[in-house]
N, C-alpha and C positions, 0 to 999 in steps of 0.2 A: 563465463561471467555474465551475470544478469544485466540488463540493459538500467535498471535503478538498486541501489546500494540497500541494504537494510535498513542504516541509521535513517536515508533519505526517508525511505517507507515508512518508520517508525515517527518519523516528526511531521509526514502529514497525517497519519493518524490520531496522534497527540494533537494539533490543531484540531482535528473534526470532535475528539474528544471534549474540548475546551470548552464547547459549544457555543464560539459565539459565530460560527460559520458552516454552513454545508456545503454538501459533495461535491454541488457545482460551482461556489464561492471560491472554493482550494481546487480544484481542477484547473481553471480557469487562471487562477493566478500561478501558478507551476505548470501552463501549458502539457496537461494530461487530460483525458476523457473521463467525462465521471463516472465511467461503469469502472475504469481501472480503481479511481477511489473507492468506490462502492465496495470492490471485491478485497482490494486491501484490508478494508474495514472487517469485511464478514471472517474473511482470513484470521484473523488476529482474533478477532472475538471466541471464534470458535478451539483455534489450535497454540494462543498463545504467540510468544514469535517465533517460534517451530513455523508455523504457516507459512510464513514469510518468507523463507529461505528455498531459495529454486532448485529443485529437485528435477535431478537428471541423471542419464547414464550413457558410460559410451558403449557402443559393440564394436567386436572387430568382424 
């Protein structure tokens, strides 16, 4: 399980979207780093919300 949810992900994206706020305006107020919003950001843009979903594997 990821340490933040999708929808969470997705709604501060939709804020930076909005534009009445930047990386570090919504960091700051959801106590996160703005490279994490930043990368959020690039995430999305680029792969959709495919990007967003944490990808991993187990090995035995």
């Amino acid at each position: 399980m990821s340490k933040y949810s999708e929808q969470f992900k997705l709604s501060i994206i939709e804020q930076y979207l909005s534009g009445s706020v930047g990386y570090k305006q919504i960091a700051d107020k959801h106590n996160l780093h703005h490279s994490t919003v930043r990368l959020w950001i690039k995430l999305h843009a680029a792969h959709g919300i495919g990007g967003l979903v944490k990808k991993f594997s187990h090995y035995s």
